[in-house]
Each structure stands twice: as structure tokens, then as C-alpha cells.
C-alpha positions, 0 to 999 in steps of 0.5 A: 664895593668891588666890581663886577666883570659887567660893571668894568666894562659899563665904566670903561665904554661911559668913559671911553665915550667922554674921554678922547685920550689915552692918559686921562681916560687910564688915570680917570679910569683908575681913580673911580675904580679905586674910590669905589673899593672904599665905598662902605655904604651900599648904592647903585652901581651908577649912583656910585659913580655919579657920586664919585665923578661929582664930587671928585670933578665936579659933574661930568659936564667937567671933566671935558674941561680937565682933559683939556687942561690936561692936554695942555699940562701933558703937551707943556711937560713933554716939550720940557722934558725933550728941552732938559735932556737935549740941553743936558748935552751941553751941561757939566757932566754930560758936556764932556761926552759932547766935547768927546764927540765933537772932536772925534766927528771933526778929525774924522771929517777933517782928515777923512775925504767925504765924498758927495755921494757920502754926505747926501746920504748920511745927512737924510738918514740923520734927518729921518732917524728919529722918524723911523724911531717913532715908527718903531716904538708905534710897533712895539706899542701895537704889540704892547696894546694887543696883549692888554686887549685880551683884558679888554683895555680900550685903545685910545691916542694918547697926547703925549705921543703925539707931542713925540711924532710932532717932535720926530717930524721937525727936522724934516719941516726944517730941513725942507725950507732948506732944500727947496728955498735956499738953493744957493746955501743947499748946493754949496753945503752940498758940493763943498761941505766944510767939517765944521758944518758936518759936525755940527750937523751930525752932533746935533742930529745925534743929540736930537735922536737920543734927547728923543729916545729917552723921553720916549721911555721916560713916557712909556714906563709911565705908562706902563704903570698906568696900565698894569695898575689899571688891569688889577681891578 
């Protein structure tokens, strides 16, 4: 049984007003639509789906409960994946690079005079990179979603990226308390900063930033695939 234009876009609004997210709703999406062109028998459209969702989900009224647990799988492995890359740094045979690093950035600090003016404004820009980062890959997902929208792809959030913003913002939530509650340990880093706290400062931001970045692509060209599949029923 294949689809009509006009029975693609009735499943797309029945799941979009069960579905919240962006992944279950592709996956869904593409599960039902692969399952009825291997239908052989000849029924209604909507009993077909019916079928479909009650068979393979358990009823409609289920699948609230498999986003959720979903949510709760997808939020569970994005964390992971972040965790594997950023302690992949300190592993044989990355371990090397960040040894490399470490003692580029520490002679640099140690033989070069920071100024103050220096250090307040490369420590925020570390601490915010990764914020502008997920800005940028929002711009290039606006500008990703815009095209599948010609196809009448249904824009929804996705978990997964939310997990990434919640990611990129934490440095600011731990660099605040910080500022603001230890005064004392603030304007001493400040006026005196020692290259040992420089370095670990700076190569932990870099390695935050990258650990951030390749997950971000990891997730996309998943997604990516999800989509395309998707635009060729």
C-alpha cells in the first residue's frame, strides 16, 4: 500500500498532535509509513494505521508513554556520548595531544606576561564559546529545516539538542557562583593568575568545546539520515 500526497499529510498532523519531539515523531513517522508499503491486504487508510500503531505499540494511548521513555534513553546517551569524548582527551591515544597542549599553553603562560586585561577576556570567551557554538548550529538547523519544509516536513524540538544547550550553558551556571560568591578566590585568580590555573582553565575549556562539537555532528548526521529517509516516501 502506497501513499497518497493527501494520506502523508493526514499522518503527519494525527502524529504531530501525539508526538512532542522531533526524533520519535521521524522514527514513528517512518515506521508506519514503511509498514504500510508491505501491506498486501486492501483496507482503509486509517484502519491501516490503526493496525499498524496497535500492533506494533501497543494503541495510541502507548505511545506517550514510549516518548517519554525515549526521552529518557536519548537524554541518558547524549550525556554519555559528551562524557566518552571529553574523557577520550585523557586516554591513550588522544592523552598525547592533551599532554602537547598542556605544556604549550603552560610555557606560553609561564614565559609570556598576562596582562589582566588579557585574562578577563579570554577566560568569558572560553566560558561562552560553546554557547555561541550552539547558536550557530540553531542557524544552520533553521536553515536545514527551511528546505525540508518545501516537503512539508513538520518542525518539531528535538530532546537531543536540548540536552546540547543545557550542555553548552553549564560553564556559565559554574562560572557564575564563582564570580558572585567567592569574591575573595575571583579577584585573586584575577589580579594574580597563576599559569597553572591559566592552563587548566583554558584546556579544559578547549576540551569541553570540542567534546561539545563532536557530539553535535554526531547527533545531526543521525538526524540527517532520519529525515532524508523520511522525504522518500
Amino acid at each position: 500500500m502506497k501513499l497518497t500526497e493527501q494520506e502523508g499529510e493526514l499522518l503527519k498532523q494525527y502524529l504531530s498532535k501525539i508526538l512532542k519531539y522531533r526524533e520519535t515523531y521521524d522514527e514513528l513517522y517512518d515506521h508506519v509509513v514503511t509498514a504500510l508499503s508491505h501491506k498486501t491486504t486492501i483496507t482503509s487508510f486509517e484502519q491501516s494505521v490503526y493496525d499498524i500503531i496497535t500492533d506494533d505499540f501497543g494503541g495510541y494511548d502507548n505511545l506517550m508513554k514510549l516518548e517519554k521513555a525515549s526521552k529518557k534513553m536519548a537524554i541518558k546517551d547524549t550525556i554519555k556520548g559528551f562524557l566518552i569524548y571529553f574523557t577520550g582527551y585523557f586516554k591513550f591515544p588522544k592523552l598525547l595531544y592533551t599532554v602537547a597542549g598542556i605544556v604549550m599553553v603552560y610555557y606560553f603562560t609561564l614565559h609570556f606576561q598576562l596582562t589582566l586585561w588579557t585574562v578577563q577576556a579570554i577566560c568569558p570567551a572560553m566560558i561562552c564559546f560553546p554557547q555561541l557554538y550552539y547558536f550557530v548550529t540553531l542557524i544552520k538547523e533553521f536553515a536545514f529545516l527551511q528546505k525540508r519544509d518545501k516537503k512539508g516536513y513538520v518542525f518539531k524540538p528535538a530532546f537531543k539538542l536540548n540536552v546540547i544547550a543545557a550542555i553548552g550553558t553549564l560553564p556559565v551556571w559554574i562560572f557564575l557562583p564563582f564570580t558572585y560568591w567567592l569574591p575573595p578566590i575571583y579577584l585573586s585568580f584575577w589580579h594574580s593568575p597563576h599559569p597553572v590555573f591559566v592552563t587548566s582553565f583554558l584546556m579544559t575549556s578547549v576540551l569541553y568545546a570540542l567534546s561539545l562539537m563532536k557530539l553535535y555532528r554526531d547527533i545531526a548526521i543521525s538526524r540527517t539520515h532520519i529525515i532524508l529517509a523520511v522525504d522518500k516516501f
